[in-house]
ROLUMZA-233365 format. One record per residue: x, y, z of N, C-alpha, C, O in turn; residue in one letter. Coordinates in nm, 3 decimals, always signed. Layout:
<nu X, nv Y, nw Z, cau X, cav Y, caw Z, cu X, cv Y, cw Z, ou X, ov Y, ow Z, rest A>
...
***
This chain:
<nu +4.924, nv +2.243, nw +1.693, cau +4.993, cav +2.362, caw +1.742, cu +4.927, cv +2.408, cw +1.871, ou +4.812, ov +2.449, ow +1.889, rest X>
<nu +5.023, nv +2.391, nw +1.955, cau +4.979, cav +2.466, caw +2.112, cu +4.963, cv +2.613, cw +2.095, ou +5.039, ov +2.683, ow +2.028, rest X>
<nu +4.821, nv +2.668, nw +2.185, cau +4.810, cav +2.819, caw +2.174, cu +4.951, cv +2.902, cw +2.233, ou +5.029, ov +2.841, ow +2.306, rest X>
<nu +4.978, nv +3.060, nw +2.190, cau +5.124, cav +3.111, caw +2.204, cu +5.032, cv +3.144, cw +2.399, ou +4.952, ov +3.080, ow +2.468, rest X>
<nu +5.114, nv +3.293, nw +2.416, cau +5.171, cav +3.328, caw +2.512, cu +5.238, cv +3.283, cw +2.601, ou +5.191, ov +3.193, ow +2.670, rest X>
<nu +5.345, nv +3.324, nw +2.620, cau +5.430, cav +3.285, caw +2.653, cu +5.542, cv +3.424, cw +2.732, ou +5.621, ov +3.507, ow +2.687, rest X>
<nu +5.492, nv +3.386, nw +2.868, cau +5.544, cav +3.530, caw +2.939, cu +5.691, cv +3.596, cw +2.939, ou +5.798, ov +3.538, ow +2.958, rest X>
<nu +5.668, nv +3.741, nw +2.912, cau +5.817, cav +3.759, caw +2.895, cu +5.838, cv +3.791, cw +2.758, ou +5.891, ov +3.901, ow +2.745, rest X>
<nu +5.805, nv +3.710, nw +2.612, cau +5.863, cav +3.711, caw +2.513, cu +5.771, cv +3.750, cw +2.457, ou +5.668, ov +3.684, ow +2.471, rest X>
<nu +5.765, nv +3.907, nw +2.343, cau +5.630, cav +3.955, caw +2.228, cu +5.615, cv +3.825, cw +2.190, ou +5.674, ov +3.718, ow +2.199, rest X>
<nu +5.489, nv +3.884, nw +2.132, cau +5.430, cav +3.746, caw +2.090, cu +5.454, cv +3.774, cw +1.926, ou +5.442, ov +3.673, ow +1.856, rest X>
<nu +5.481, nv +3.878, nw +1.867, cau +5.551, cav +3.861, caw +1.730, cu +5.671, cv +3.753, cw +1.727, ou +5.700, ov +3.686, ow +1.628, rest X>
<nu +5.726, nv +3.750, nw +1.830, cau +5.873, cav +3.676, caw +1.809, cu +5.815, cv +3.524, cw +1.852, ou +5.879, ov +3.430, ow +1.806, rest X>
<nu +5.702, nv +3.493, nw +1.933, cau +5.658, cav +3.399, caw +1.928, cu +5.625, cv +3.330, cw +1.831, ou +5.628, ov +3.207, ow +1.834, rest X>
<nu +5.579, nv +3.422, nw +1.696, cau +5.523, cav +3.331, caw +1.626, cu +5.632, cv +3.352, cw +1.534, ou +5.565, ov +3.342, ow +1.431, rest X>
<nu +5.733, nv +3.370, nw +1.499, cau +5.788, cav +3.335, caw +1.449, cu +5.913, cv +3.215, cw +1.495, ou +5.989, ov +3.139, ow +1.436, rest X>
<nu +5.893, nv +3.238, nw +1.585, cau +5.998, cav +3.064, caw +1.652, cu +5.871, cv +2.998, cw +1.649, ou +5.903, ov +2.880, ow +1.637, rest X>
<nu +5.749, nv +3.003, nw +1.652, cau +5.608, cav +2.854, caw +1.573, cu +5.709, cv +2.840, cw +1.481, ou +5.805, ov +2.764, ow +1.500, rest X>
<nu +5.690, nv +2.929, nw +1.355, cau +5.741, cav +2.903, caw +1.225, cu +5.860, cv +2.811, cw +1.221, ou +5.865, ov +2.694, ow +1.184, rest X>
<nu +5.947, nv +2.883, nw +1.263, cau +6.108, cav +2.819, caw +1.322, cu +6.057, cv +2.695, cw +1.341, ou +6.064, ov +2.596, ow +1.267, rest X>
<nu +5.993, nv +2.712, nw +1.473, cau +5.987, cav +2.492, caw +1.492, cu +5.904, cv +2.435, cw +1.368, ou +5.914, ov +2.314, ow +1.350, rest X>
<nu +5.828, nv +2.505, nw +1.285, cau +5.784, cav +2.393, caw +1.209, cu +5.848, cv +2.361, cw +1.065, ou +5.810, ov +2.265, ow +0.997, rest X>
<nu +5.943, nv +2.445, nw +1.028, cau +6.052, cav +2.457, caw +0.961, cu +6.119, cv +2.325, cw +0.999, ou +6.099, ov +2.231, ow +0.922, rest X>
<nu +6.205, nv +2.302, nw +1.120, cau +6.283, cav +2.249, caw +1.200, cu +6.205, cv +2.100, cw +1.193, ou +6.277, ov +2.000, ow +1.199, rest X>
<nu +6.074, nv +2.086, nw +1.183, cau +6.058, cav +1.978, caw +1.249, cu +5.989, cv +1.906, cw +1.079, ou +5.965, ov +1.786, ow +1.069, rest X>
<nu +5.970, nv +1.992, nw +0.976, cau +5.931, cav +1.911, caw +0.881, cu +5.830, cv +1.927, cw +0.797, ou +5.798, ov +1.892, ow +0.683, rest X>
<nu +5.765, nv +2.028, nw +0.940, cau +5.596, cav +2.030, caw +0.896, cu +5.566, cv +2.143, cw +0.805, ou +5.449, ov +2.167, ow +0.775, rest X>
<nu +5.664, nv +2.213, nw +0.759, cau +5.672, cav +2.347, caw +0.656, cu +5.812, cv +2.310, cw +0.567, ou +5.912, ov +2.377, ow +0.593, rest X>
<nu +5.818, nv +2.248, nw +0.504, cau +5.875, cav +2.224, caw +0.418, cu +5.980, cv +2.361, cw +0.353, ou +5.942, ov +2.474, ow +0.381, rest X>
<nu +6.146, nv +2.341, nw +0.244, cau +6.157, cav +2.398, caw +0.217, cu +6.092, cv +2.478, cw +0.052, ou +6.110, ov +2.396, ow -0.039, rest X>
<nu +6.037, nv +2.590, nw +0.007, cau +5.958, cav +2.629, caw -0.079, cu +5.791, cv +2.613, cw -0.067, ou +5.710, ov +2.661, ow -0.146, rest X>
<nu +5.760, nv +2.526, nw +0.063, cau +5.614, cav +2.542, caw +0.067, cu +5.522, cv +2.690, cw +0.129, ou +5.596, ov +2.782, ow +0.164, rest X>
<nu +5.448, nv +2.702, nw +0.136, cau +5.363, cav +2.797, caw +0.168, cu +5.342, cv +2.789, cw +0.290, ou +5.332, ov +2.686, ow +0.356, rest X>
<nu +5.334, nv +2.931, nw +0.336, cau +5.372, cav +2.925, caw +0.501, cu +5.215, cv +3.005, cw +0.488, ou +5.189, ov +3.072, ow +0.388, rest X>
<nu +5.109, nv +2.986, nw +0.612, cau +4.976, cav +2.989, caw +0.662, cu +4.977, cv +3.192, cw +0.677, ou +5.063, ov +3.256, ow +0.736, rest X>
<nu +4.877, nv +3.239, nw +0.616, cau +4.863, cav +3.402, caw +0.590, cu +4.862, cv +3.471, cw +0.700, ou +4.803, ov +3.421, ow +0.796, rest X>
<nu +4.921, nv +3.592, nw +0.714, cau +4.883, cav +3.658, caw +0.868, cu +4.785, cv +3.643, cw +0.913, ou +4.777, ov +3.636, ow +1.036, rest X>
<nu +4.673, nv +3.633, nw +0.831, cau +4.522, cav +3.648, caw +0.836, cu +4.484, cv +3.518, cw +0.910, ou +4.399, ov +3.528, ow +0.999, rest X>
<nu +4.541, nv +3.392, nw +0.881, cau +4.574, cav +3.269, caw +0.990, cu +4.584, cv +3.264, cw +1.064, ou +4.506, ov +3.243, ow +1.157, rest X>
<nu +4.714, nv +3.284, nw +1.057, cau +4.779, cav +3.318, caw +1.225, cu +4.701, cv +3.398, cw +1.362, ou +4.695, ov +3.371, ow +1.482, rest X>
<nu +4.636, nv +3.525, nw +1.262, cau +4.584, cav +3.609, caw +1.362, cu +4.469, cv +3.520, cw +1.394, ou +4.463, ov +3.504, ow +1.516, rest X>
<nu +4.364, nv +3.450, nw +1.322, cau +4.256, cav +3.371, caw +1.365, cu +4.318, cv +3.266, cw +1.459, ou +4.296, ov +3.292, ow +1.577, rest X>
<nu +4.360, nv +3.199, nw +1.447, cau +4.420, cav +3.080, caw +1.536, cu +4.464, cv +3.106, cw +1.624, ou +4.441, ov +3.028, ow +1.717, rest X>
<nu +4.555, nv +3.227, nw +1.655, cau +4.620, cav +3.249, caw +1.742, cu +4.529, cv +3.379, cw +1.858, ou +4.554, ov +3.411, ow +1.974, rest X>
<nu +4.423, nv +3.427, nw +1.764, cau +4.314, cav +3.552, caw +1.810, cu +4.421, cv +3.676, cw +1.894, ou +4.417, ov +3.737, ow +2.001, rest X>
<nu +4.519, nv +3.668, nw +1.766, cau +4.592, cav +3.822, caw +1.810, cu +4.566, cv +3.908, cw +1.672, ou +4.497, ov +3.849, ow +1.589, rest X>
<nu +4.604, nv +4.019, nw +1.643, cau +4.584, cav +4.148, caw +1.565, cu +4.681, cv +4.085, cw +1.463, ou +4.795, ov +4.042, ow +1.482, rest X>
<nu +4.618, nv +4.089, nw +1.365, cau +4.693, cav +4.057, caw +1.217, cu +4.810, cv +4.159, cw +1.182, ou +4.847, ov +4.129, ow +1.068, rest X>
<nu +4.860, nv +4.233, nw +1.214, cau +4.951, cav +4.324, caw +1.248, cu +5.067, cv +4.251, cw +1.352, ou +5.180, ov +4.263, ow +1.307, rest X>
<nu +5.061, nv +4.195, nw +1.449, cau +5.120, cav +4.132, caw +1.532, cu +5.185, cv +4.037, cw +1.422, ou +5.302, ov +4.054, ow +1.386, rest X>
<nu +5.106, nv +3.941, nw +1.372, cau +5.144, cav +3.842, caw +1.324, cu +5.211, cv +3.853, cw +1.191, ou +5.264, ov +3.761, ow +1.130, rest X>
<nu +5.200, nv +3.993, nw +1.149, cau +5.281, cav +4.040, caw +1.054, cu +5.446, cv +4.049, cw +1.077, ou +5.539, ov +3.992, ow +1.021, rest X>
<nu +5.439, nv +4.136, nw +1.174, cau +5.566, cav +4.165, caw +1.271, cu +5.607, cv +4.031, cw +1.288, ou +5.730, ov +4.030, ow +1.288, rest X>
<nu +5.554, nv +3.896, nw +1.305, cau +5.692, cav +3.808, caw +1.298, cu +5.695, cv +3.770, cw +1.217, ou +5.809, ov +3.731, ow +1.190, rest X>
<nu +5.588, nv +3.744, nw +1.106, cau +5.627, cav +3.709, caw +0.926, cu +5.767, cv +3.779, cw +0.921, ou +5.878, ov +3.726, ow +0.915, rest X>
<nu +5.733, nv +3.910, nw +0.924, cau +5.868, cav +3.986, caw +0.888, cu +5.944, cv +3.953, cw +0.916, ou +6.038, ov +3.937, ow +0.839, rest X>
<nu +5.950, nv +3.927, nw +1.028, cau +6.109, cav +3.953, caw +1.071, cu +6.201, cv +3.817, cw +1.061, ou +6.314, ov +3.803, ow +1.108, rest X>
<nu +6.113, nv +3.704, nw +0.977, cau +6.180, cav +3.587, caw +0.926, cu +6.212, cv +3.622, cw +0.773, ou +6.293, ov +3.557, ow +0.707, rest X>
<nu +6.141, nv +3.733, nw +0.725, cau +6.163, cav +3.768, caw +0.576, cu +6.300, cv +3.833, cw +0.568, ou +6.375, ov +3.807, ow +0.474, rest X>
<nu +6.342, nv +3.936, nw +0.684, cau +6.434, cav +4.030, caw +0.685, cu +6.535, cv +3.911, cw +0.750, ou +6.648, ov +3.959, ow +0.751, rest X>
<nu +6.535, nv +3.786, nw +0.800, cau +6.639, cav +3.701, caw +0.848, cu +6.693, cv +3.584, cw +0.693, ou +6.793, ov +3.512, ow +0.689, rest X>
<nu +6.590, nv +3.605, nw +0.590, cau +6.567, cav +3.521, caw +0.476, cu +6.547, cv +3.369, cw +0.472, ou +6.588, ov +3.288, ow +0.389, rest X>
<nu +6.461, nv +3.348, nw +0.601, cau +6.418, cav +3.256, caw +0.639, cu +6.263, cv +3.196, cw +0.561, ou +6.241, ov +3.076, ow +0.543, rest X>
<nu +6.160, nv +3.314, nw +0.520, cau +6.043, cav +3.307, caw +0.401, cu +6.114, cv +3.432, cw +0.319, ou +6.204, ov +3.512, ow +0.345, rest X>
<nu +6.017, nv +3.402, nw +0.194, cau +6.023, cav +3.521, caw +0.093, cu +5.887, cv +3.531, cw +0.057, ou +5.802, ov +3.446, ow +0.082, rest X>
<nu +5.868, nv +3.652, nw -0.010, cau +5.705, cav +3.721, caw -0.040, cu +5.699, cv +3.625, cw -0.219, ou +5.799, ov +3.622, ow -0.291, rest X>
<nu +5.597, nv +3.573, nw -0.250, cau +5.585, cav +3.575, caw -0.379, cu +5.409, cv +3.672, cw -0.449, ou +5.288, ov +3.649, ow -0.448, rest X>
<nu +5.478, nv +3.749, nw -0.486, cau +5.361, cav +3.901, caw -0.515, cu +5.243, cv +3.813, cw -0.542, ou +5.244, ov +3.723, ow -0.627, rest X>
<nu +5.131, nv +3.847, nw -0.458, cau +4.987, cav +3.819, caw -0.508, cu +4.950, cv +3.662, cw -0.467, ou +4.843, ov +3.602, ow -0.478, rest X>
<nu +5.082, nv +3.618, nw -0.414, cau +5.020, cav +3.454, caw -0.354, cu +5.058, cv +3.423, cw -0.229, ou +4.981, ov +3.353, ow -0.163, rest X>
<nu +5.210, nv +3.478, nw -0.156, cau +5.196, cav +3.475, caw -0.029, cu +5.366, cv +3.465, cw +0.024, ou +5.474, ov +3.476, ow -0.034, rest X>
<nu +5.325, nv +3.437, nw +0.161, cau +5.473, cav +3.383, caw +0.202, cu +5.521, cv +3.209, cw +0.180, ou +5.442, ov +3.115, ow +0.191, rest X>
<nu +5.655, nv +3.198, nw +0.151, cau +5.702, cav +3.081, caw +0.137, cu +5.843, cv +3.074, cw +0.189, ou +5.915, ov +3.172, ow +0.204, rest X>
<nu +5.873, nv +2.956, nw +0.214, cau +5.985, cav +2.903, caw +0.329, cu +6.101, cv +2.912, cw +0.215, ou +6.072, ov +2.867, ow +0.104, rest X>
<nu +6.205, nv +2.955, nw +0.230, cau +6.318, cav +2.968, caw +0.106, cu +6.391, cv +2.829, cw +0.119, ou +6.393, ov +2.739, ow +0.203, rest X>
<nu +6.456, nv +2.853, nw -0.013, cau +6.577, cav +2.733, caw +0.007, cu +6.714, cv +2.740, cw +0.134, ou +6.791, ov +2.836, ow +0.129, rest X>
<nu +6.728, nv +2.662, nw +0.211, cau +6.838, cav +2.683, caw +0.293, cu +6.737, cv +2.729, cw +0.453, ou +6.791, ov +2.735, ow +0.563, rest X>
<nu +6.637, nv +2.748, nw +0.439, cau +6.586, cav +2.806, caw +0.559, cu +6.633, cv +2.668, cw +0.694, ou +6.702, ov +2.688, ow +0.794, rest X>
<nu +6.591, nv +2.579, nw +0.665, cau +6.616, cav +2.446, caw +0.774, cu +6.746, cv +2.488, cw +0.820, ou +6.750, ov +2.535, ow +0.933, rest X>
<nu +6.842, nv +2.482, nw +0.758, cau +7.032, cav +2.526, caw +0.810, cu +7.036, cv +2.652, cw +0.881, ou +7.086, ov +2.663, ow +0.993, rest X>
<nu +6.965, nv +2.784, nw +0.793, cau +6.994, cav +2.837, caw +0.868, cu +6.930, cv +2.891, cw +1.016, ou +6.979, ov +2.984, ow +1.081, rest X>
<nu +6.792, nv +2.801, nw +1.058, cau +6.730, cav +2.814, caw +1.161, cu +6.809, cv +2.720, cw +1.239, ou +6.807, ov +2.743, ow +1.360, rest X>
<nu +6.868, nv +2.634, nw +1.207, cau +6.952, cav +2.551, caw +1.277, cu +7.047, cv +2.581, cw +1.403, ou +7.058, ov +2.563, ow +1.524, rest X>
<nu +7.141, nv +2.674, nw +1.230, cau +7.218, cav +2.749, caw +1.315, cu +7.239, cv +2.868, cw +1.398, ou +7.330, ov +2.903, ow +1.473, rest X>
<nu +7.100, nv +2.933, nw +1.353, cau +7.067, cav +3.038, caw +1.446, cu +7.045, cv +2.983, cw +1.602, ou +7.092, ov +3.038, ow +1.701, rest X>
<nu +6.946, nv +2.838, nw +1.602, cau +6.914, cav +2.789, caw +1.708, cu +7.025, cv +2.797, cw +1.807, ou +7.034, ov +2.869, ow +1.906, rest X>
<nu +7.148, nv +2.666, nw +1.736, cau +7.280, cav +2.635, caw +1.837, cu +7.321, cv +2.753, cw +1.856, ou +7.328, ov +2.754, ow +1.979, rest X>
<nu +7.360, nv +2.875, nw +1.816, cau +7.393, cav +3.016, caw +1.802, cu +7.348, cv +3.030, cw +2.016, ou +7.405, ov +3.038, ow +2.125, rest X>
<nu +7.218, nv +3.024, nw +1.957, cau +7.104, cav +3.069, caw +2.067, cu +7.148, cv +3.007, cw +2.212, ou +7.152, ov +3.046, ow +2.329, rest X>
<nu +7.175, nv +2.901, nw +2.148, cau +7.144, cav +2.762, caw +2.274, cu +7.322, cv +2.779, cw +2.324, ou +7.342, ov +2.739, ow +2.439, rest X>
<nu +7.430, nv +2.825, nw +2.260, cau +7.506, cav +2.828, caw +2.280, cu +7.506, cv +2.954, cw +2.383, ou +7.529, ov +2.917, ow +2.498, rest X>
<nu +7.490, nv +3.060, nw +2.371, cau +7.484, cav +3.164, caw +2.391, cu +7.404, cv +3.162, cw +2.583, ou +7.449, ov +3.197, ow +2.692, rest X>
<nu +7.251, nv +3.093, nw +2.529, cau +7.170, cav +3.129, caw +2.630, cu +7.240, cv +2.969, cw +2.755, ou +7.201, ov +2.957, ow +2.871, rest X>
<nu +7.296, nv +2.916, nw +2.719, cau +7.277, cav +2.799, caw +2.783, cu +7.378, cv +2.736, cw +2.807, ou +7.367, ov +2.679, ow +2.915, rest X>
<nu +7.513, nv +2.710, nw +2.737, cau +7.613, cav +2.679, caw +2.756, cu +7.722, cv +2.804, cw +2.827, ou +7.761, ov +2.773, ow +2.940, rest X>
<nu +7.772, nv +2.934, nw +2.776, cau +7.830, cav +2.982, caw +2.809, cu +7.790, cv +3.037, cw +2.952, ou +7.862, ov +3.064, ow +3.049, rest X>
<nu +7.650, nv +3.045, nw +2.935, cau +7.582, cav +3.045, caw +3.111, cu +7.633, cv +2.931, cw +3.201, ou +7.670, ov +2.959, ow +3.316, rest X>
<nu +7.639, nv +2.792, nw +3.152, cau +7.674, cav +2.724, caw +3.230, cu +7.820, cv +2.715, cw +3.273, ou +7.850, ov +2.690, ow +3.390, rest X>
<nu +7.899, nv +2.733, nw +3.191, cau +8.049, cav +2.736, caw +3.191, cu +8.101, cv +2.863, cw +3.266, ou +8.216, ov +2.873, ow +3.307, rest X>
<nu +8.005, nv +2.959, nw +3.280, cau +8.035, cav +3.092, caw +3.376, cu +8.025, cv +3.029, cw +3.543, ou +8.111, ov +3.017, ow +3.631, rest X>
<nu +7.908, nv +3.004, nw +3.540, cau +7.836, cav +2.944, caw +3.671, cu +7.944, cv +2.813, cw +3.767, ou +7.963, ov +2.798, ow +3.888, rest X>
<nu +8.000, nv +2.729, nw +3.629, cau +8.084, cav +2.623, caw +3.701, cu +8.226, cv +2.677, cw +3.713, ou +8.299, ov +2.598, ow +3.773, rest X>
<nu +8.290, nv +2.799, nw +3.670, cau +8.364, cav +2.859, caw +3.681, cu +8.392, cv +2.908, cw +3.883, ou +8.480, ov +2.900, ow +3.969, rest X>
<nu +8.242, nv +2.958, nw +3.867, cau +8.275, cav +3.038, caw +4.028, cu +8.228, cv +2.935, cw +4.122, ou +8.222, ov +2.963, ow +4.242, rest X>
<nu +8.201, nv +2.843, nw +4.088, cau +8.174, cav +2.705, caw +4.191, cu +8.295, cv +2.601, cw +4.186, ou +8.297, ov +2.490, ow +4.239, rest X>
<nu +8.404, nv +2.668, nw +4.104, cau +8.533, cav +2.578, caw +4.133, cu +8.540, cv +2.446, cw +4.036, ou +8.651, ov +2.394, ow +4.032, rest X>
<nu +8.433, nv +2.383, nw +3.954, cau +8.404, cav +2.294, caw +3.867, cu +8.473, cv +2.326, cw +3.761, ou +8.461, ov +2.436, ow +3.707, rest X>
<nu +8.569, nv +2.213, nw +3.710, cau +8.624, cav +2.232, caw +3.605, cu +8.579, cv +2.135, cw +3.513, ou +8.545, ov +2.021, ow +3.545, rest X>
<nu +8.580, nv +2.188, nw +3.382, cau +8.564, cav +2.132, caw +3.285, cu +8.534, cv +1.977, cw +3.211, ou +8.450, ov +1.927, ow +3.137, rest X>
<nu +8.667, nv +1.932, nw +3.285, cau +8.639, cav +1.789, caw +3.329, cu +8.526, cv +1.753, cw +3.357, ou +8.443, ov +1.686, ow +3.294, rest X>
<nu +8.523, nv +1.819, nw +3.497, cau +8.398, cav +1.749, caw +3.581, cu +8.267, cv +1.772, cw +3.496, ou +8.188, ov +1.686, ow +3.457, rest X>
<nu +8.263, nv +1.889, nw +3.479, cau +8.109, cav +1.956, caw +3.381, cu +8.096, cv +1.872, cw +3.292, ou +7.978, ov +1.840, ow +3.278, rest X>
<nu +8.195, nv +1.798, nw +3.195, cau +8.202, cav +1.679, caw +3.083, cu +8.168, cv +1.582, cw +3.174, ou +8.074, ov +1.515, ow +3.132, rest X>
<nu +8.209, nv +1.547, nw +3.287, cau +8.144, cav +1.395, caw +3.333, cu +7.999, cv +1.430, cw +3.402, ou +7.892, ov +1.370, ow +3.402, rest X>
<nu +8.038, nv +1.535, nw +3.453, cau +7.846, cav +1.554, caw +3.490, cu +7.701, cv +1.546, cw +3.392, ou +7.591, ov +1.500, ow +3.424, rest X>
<nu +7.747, nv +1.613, nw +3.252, cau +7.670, cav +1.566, caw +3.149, cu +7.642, cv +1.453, cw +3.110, ou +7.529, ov +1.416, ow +3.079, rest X>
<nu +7.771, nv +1.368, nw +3.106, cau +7.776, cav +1.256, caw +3.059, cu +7.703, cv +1.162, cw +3.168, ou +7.606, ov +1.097, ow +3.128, rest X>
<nu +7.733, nv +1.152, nw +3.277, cau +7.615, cav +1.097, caw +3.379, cu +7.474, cv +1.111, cw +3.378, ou +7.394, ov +1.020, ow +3.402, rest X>
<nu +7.444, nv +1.250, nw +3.344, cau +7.292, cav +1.292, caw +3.349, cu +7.223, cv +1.262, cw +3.198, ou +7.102, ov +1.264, ow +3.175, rest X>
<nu +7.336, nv +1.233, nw +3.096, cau +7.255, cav +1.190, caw +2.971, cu +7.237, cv +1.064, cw +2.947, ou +7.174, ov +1.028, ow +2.848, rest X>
***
């Protein structure tokens, strides 16, 4: 794991897109045990409070759940629905940006489909 900051974005929400990618990529399994604020804050040498704030806010997305007295854990379904939050994202931040942009440069659709298709 690469150290966070990352300009521009709290770093609560940072560590919870860590989580996200390691969800995504395998390395947190669904129902395994996700690493204690108390972790995070060492590794990452931010305020265990910080690192609470993005626990949470994957708990309130139902992405982990609390199990009383042992910790956080990755729920069933979490992989899908970080998925689709992602494309959500990527749709949002990245496609409809692009389709605005080739709009006022006269590029149609077509072309934007063969321009991808060239550059991939």
């Amino acid at each position: 794991m690469s150290h966070l900051i990352e300009d521009g974005k709290p770093i609560f929400q940072q560590i919870a897109e860590r989580i996200e990618d390691d969800i995504l990529s395998g390395a947190l399994p669904e129902e395994s045990q996700v690493p204690s604020t108390n972790q995070f804050a060492a590794y990452y040498r931010i305020n265990p409070a910080t690192a609470a704030k993005g626990v949470n806010l994957l708990v309130e997305q139902g992405i982990l759940y609390k199990r009383r007295g042992i910790g956080m854990f990755v729920a069933t379904g979490a992989r899908e629905a970080v998925l689709e939050k992602r494309r959500r994202q990527f749709y949002d931040q990245y496609v409809a940006a692009m389709l605005a942009e080739a709009e006022k440069l006269g590029i149609t659709r077509e072309d934007l489909i063969e321009m991808i298709r060239r550059g991939g």
